[in-house]
NUNU-967793 format. One line per field, with one value per residue: residue number from 1; y, x negated, z negated of N, C-alpha, C, O in turn. Coordinates in steps of 0.001 Angstrom, whole numbers, plus 500000, padded with zeros to 6 digits. Layout:
seq NUM	... $
npy Y	... $
npx X	... $
npz Z	... $
capy Y	... $
capx X	... $
capz Z	... $
cpy Y	... $
cpx X	... $
cpz Z	... $
opy Y	... $
opx X	... $
opz Z	... $
//
This chain:
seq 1	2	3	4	5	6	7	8	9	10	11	12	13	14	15	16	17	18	19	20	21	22	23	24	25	26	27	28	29	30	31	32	33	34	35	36	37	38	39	40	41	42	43	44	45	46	47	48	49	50	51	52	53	54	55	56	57	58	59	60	61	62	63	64	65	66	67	68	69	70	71	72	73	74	75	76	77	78	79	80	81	82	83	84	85	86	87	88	89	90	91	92	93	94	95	96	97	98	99	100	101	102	103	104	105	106	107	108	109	110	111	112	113	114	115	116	117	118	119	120	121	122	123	124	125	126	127	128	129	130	131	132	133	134	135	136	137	138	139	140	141	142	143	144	145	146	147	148	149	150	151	152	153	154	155	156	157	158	159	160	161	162	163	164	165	166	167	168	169	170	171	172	173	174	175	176	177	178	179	180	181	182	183	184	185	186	187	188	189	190	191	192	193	194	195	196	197	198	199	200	201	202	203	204	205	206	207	208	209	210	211	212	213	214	215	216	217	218	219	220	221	222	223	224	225	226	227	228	229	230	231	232	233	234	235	236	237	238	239	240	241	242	243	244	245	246	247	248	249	250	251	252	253	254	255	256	257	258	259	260	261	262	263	264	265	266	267	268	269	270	271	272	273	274	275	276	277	278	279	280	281	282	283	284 $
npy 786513	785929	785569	787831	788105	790401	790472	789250	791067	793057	791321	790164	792941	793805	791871	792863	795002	793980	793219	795791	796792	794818	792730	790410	788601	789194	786625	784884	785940	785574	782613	782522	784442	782869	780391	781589	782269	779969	779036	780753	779985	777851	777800	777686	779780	780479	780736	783651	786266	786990	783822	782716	784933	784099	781442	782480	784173	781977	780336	782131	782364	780169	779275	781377	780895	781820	782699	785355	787141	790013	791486	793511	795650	795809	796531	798943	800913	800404	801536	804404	805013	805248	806762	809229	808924	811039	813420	812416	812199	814819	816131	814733	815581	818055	818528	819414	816807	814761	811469	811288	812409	810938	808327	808680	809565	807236	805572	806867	805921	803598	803169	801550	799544	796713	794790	795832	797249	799778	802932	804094	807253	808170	810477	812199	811000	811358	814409	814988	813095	815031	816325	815499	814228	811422	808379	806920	807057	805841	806504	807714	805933	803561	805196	805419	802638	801849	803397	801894	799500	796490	795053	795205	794116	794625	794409	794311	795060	796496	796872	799751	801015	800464	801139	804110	802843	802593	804708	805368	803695	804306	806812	805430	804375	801461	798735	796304	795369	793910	793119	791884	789896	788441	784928	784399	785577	787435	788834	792583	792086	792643	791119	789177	790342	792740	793872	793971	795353	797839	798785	797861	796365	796934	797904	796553	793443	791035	789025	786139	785899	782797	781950	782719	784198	786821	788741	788758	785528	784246	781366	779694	780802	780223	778549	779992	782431	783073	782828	785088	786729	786290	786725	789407	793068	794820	795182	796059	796206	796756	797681	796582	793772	792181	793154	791955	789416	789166	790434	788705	787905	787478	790176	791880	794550	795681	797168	798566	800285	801524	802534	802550	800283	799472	799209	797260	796603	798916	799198	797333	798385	800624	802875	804851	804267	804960	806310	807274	805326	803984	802010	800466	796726	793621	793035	790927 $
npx 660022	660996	659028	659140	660409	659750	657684	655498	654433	652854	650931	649562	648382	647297	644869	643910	642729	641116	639206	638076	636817	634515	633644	634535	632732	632247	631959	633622	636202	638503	639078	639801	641892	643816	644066	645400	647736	648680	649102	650975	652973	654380	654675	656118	659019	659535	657982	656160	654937	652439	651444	651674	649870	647430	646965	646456	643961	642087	641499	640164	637592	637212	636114	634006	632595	631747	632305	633080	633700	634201	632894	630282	632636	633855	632184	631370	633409	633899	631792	631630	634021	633670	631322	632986	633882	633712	634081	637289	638034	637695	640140	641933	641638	641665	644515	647927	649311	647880	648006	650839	649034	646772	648186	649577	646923	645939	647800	647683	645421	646418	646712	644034	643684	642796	644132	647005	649457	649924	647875	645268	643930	642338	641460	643206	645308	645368	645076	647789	649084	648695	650931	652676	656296	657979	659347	660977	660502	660241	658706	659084	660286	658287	656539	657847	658017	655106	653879	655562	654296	652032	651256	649496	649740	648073	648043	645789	644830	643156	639868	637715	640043	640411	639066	640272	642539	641561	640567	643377	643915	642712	643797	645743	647150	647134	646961	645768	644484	645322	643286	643793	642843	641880	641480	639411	637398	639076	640540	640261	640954	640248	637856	636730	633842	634361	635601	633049	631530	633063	632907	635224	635884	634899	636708	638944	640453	639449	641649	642382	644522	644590	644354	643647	645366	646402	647879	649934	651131	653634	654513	651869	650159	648033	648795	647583	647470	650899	651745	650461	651535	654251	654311	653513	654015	654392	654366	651846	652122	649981	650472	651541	650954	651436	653955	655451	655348	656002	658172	660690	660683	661861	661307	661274	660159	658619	656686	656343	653706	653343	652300	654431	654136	655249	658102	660172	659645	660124	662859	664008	663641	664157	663233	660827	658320	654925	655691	655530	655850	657460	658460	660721	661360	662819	665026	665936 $
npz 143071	145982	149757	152344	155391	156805	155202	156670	159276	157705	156378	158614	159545	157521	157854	159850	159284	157455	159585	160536	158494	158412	156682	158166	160110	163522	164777	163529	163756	165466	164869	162286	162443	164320	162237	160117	161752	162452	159950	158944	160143	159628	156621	153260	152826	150561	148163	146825	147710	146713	145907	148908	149163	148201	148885	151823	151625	150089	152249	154006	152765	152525	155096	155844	154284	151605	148610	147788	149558	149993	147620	148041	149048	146682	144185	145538	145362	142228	141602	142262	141324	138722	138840	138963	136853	134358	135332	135672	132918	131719	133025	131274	128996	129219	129664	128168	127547	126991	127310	128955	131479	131505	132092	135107	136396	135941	137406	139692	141031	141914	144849	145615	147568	149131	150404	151182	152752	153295	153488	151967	150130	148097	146190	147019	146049	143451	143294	144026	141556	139341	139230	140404	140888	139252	140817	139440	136366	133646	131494	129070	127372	127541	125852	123504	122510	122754	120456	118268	118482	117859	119559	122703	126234	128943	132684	134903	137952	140648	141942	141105	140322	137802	136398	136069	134171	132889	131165	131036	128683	126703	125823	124466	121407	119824	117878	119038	121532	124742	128019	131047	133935	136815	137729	139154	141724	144538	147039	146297	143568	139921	138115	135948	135729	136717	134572	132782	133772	134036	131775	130365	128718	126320	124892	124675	124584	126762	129133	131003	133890	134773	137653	140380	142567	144021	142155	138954	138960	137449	137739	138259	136618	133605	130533	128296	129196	129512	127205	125498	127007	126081	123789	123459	122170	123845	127456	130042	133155	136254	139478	142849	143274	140690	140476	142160	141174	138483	138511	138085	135948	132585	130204	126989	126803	129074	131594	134569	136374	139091	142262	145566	147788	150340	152224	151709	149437	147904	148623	146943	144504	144419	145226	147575	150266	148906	146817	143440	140507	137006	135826	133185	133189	134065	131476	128067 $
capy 787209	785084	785994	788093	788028	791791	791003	788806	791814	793315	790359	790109	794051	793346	791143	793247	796089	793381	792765	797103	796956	794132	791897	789020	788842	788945	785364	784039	786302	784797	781413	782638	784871	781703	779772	782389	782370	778563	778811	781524	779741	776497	777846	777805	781290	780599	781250	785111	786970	786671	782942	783034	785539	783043	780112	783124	784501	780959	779832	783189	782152	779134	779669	782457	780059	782976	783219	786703	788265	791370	792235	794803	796958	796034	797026	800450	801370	800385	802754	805637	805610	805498	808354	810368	809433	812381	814265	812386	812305	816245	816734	814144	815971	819335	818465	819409	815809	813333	810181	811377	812742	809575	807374	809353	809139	805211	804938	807087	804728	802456	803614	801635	798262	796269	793611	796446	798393	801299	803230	805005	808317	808279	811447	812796	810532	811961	815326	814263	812649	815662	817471	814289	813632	810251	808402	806415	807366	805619	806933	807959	804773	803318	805781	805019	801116	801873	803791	801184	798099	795985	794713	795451	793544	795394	793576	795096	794995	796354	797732	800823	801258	799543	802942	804778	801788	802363	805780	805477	802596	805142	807379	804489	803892	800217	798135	795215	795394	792603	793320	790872	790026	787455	784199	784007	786738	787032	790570	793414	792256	792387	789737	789655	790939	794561	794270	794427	796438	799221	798782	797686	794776	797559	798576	795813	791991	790514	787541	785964	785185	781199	781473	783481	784946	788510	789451	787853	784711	783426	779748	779383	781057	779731	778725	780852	784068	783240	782565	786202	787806	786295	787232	790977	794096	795539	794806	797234	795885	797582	797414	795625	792346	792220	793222	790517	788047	789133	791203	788021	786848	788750	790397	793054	795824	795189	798206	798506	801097	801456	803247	801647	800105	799055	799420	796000	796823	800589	798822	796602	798967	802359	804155	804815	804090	806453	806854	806955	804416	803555	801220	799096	795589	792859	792504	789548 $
capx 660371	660368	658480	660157	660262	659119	655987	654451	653321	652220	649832	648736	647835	646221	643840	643432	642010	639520	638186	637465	635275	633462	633912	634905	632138	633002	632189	634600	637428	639429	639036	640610	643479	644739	644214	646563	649212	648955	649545	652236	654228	654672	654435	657598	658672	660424	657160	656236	653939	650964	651004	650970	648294	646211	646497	645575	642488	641481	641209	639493	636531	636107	635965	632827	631901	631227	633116	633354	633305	634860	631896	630059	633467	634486	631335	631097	634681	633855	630470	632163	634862	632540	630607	633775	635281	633646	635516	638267	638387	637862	641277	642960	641597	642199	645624	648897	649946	646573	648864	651094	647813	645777	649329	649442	645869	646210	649126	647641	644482	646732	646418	643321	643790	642790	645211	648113	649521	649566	646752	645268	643613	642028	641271	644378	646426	644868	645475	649469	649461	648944	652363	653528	657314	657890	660794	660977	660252	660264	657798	659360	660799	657394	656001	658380	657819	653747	653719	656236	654006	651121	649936	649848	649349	647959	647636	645292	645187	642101	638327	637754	641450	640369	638520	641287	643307	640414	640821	644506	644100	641968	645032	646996	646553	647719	645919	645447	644734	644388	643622	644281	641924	641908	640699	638005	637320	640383	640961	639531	641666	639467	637844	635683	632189	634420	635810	632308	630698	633583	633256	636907	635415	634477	638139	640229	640105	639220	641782	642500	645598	644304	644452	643649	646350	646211	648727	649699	652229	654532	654633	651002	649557	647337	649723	647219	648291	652027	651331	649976	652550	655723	654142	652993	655182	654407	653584	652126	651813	649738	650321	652664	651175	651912	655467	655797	654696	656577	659656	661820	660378	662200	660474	662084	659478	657673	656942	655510	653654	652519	652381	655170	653206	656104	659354	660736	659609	661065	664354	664252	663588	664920	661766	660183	656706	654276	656244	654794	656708	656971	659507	661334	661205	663377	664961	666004 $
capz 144304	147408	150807	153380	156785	156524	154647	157642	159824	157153	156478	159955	159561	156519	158421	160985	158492	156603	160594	160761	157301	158752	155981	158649	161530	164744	165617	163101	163566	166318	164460	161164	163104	164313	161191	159502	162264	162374	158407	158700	161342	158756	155037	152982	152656	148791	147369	146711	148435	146089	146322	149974	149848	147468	150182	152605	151036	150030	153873	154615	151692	153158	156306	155555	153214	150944	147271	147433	150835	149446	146347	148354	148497	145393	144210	146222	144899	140714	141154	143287	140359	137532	138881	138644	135354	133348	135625	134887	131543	131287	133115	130372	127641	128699	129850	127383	127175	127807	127685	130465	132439	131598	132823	136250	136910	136472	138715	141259	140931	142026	145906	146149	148001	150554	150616	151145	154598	152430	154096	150836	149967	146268	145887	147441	145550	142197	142543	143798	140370	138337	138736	141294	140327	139465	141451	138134	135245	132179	130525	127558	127324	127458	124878	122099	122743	122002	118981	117430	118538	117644	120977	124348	127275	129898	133323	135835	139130	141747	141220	141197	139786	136839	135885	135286	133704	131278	130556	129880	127302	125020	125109	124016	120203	119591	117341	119643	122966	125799	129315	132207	135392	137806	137063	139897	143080	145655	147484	145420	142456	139491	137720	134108	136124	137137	132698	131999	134747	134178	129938	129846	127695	125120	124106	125011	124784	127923	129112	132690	134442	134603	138740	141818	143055	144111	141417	138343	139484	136328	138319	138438	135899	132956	129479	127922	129986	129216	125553	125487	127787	125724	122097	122901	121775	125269	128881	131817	134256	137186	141232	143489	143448	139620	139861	143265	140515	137746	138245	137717	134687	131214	128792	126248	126818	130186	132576	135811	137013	140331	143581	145646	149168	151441	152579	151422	147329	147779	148657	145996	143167	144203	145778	149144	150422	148574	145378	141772	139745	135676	135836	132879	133844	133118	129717	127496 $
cpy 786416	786246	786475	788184	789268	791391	790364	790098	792731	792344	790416	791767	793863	792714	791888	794124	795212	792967	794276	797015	795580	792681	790186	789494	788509	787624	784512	784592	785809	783229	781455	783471	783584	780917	780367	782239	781012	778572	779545	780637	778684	776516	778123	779597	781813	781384	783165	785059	786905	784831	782553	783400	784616	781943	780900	783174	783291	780632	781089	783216	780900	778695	780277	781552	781505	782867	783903	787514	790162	792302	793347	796266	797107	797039	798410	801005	801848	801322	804272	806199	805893	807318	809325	810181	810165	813054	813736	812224	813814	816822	816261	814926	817473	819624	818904	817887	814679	812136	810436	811622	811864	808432	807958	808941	807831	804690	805510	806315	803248	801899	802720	799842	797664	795333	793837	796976	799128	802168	804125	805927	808896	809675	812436	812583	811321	813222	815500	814119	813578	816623	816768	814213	812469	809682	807728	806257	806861	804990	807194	806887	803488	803687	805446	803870	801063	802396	802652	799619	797663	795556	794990	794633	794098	794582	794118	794828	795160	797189	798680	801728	800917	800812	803776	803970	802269	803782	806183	804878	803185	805734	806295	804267	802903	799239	796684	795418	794577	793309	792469	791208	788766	786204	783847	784958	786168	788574	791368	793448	792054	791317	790137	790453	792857	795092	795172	795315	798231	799502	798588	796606	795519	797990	798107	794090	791163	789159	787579	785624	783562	781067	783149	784031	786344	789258	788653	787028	783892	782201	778980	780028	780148	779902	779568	782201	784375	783431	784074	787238	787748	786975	789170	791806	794806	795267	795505	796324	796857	796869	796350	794145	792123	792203	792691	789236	787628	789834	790248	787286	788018	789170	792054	794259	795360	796722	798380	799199	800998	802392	802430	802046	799570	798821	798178	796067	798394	800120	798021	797072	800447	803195	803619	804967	805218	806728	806600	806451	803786	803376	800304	798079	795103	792593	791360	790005 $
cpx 659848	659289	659600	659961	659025	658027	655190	653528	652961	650623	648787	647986	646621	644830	643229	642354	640873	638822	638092	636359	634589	633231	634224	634204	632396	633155	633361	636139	638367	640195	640297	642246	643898	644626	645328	647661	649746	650004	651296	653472	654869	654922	655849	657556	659338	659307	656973	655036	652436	650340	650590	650262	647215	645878	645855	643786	641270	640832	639943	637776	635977	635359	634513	632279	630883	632858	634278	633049	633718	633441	631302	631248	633381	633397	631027	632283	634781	632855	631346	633195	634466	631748	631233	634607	634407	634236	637088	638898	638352	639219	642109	642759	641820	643523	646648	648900	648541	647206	649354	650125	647160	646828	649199	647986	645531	646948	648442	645917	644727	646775	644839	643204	644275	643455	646680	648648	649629	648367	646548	643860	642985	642049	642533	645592	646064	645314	646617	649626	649704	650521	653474	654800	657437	659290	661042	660886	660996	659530	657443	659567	659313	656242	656034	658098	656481	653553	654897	654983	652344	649382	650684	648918	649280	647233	646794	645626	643604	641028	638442	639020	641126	639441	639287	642667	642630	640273	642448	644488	643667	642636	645779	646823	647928	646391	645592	645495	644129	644212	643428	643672	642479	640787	639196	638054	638489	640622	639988	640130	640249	639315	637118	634503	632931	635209	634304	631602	631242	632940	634363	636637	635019	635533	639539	639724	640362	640192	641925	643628	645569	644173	643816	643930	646176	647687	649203	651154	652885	654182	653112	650092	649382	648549	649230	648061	649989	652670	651720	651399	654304	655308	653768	654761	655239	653525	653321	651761	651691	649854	651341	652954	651633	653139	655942	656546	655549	657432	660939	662011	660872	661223	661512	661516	658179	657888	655984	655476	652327	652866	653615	654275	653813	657331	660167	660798	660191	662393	664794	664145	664198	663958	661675	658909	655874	654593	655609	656043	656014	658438	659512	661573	662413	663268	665526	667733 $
cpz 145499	148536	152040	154850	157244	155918	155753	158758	159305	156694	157330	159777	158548	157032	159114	160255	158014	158147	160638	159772	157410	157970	156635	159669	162105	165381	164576	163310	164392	165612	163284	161051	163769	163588	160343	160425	162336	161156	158148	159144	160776	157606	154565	151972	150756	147763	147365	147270	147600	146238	147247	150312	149169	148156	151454	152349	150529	151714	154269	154118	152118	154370	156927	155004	152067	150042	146949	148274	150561	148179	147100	148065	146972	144295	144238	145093	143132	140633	141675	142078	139025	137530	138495	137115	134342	133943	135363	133946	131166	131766	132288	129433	127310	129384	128411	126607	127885	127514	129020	132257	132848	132635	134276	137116	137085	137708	140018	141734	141627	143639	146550	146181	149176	151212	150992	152792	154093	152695	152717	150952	148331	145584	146372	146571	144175	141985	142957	142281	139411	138146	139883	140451	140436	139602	140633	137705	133731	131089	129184	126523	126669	126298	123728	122236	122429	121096	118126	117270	118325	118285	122091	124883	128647	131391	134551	137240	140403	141080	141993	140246	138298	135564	135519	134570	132528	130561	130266	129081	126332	125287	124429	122026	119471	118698	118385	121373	124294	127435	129935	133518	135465	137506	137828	141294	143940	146190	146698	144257	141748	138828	136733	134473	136103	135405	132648	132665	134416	132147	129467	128781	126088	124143	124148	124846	126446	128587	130849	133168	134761	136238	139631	142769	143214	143551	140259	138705	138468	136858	138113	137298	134413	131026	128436	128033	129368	128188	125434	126190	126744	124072	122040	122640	123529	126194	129398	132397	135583	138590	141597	143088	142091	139580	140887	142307	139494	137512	137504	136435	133095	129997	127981	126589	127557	130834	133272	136200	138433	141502	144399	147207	150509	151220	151420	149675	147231	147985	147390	144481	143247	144860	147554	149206	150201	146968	144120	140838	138417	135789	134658	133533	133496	131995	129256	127459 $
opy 786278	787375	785828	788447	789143	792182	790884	790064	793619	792793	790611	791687	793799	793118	791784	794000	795631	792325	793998	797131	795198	791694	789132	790505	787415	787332	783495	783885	785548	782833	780788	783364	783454	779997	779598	782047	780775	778285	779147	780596	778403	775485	778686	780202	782856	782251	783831	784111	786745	784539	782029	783018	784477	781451	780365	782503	783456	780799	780755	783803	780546	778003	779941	781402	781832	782916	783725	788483	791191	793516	794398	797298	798047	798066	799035	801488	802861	802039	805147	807396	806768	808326	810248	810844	809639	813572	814486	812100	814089	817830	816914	815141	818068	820787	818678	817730	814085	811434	810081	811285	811678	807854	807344	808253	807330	803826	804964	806350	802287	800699	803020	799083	797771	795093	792939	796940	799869	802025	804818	805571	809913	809885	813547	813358	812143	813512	816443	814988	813389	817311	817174	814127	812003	810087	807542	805032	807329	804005	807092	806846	802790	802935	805199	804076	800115	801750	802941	798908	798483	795554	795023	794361	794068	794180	794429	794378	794165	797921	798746	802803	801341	801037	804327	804568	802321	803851	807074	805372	802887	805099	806746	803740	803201	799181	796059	795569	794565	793998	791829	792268	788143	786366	783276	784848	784994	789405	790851	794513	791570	790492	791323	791249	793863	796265	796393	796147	799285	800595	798981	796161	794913	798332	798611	793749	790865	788114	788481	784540	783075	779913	784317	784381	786959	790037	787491	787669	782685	781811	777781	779418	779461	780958	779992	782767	785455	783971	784434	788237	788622	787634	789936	791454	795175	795120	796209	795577	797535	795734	795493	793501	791645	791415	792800	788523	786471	790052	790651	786523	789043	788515	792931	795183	794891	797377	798386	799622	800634	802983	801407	803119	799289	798293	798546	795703	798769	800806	798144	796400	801176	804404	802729	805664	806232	807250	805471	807145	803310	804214	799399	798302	795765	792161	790552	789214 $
opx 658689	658910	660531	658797	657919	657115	654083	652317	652595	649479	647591	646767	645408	643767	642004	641174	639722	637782	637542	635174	634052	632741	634189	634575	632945	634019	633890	637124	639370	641353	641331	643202	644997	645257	646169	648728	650954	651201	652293	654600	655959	655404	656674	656841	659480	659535	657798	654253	651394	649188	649477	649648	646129	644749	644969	642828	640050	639658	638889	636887	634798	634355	633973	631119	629698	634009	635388	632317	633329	633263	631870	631097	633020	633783	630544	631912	635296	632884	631404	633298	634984	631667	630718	635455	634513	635170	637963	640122	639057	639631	643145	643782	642019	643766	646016	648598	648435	646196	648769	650332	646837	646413	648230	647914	644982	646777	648502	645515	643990	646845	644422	642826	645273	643370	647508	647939	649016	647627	647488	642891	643295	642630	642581	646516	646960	645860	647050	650282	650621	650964	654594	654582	657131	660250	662189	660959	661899	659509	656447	659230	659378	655358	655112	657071	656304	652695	654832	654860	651476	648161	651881	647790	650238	646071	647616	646725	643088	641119	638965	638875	642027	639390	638999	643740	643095	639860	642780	645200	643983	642754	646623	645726	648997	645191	644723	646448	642983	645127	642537	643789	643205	639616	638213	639130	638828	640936	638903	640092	639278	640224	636833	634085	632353	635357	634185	630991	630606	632669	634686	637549	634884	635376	640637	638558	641428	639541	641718	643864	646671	643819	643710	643206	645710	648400	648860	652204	652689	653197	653111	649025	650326	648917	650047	648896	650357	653767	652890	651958	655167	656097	653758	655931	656258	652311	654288	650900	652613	649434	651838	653960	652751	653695	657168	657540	655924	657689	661811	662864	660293	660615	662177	662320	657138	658919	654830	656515	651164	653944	653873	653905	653164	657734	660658	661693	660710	663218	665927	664450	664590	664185	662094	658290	655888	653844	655157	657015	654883	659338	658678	662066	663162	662303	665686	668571 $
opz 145890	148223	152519	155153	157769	156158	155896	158974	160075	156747	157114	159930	158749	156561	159167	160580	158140	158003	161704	160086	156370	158520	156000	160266	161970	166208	165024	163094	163727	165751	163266	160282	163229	164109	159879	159843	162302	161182	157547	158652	161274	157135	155286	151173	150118	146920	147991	147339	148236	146562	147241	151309	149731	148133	152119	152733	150526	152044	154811	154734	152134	154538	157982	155389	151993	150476	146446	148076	151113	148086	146806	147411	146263	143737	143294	144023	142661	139632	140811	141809	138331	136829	137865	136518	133234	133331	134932	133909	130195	131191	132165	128784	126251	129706	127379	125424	128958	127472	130043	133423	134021	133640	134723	138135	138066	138568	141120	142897	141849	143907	147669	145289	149890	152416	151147	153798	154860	151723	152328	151621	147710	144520	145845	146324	143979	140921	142296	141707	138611	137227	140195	139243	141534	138947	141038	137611	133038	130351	128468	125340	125657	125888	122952	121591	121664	120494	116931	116273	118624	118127	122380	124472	129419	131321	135413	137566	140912	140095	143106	139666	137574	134354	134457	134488	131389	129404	129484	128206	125180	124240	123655	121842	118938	118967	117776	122138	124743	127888	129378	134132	134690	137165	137355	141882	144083	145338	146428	143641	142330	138741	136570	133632	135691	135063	132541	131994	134443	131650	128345	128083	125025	122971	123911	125045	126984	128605	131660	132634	135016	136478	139257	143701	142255	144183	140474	138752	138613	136230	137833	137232	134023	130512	127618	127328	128906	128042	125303	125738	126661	123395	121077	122792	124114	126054	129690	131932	136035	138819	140865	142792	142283	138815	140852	142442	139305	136329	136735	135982	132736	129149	128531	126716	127095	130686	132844	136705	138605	141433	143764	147683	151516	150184	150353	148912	146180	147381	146925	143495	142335	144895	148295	148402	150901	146142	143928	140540	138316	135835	134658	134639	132778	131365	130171	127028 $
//
């Protein structure tokens, strides 16, 4: 999925929000808003929006000269959601259907990111999720495709989110199960420290997308990752940047669920900004 015209002042917003949580001090921010508009005003727009944001967020790291200007949130966000998953595991388990409950509570998990114009609401979005209609649903679809299969490839997406990623995978009962981080800090996507911090490392096999991208990017990603993605029985894939990265790439039993975070991906899949989406992907 190329870059659209439409995602640039979203970008620029984007920025504007990581200069409110402080994350960029005031004496550098001028410097690095025209380093980005410099960058914007020249970059070829073929690439997709996650790559672009990976030459973004790079500049923004070095700039600080800091890694991981983001770990405090990320941080705040993986404890804040921790605290609450005994509560949310008591609504999966005394739900009817704790798959569909556990799926919902993932997706609406999915609300929490700083790299988005999606202004989000965690706790709002959560209890939406429980009786939320979903503008596409295929769920069922998704269901029958895990009780038939071996492995799943489950690709994450942001901390904090990564908490209820982890309480749908123990509804899931697949004998093999990989989950997918980021190969080194970039946004609040996660990386192996928020696997083992959440315990996702306890019920899943840990791998990395091979790069840094704030979503996982077919073009750039690690032959490992691709290995893994073309041999499983089933893909989720969580959050935008994920299905930026990899909408165009086929798989037989891929599905993407996520919140949908702007106009431009609600046109392109059928939804409007806000919507809870479990979308079939491309098939073979």
């Amino acid at each position: 999925m190329k870059t659209q015209f439409e995602c640039i002042p979203c970008i620029i917003n984007s920025y504007l929000r990581l200069v409110e949580t402080n994350v960029i001090p005031e004496a550098k921010q001028e410097v690095i808003l025209r380093q980005l508009l410099q960058y914007l005003s020249s970059v070829d727009y073929l690439q997709s929006p996650p790559m672009l944001g990976r030459t973004l967020q790079r500049m923004i790291r070095e700039s600080l000269q800091d890694s991981d200007p983001y770990r405090q949130l990320k941080l705040d966000y993986n404890n804040m959601m921790l605290e609450l998953y005994s509560s949310f595991r008591e609504i999966v388990e005394s739900s009817e259907d704790p798959f569909d409950t556990a799926m919902r509570l993932a997706i609406a998990g999915n609300v929490i990111d700083f790299g988005a114009k999606y202004q989000f609401d965690i706790m709002d979005s959560i209890n939406r999720a429980k009786e939320h209609e979903l503008a596409i649903d295929d769920s069922r679809k998704l269901r029958h495709d895990l009780k038939n299969a071996h492995t799943l490839l489950y690709i994450g997406d942001n901390c904090g989110e990564i908490v209820l990623d982890k309480l749908f995978l123990e509804t899931v009962e697949v004998a093999q199960k990989y989950f997918v981080v980021r190969e080194s800090p970039v946004i609040n996507d996660i990386t192996l420290h928020d696997a083992k911090m959440t315990g996702m490392d306890k019920i899943a096999t840990i791998l990395t997308t091979g790069d840094n991208s704030p979503g996982a990017v077919w073009e750039s990603a690690s032959q490992d990752f691709r290995d893994h993605f073309n041999n499983a029985d089933v893909i989720i894939s969580k959050g935008q940047g994920n299905l930026e990265g990899l909408i165009d790439v086929p798989h037989e039993h891929i599905y993407f669920l996520l919140v949908t975070k702007c106009d431009l991906i609600g046109e392109k899949i059928g939804t409007r900004k806000g919507d809870f989406v479990v979308k079939q992907g491309k098939v073979l």
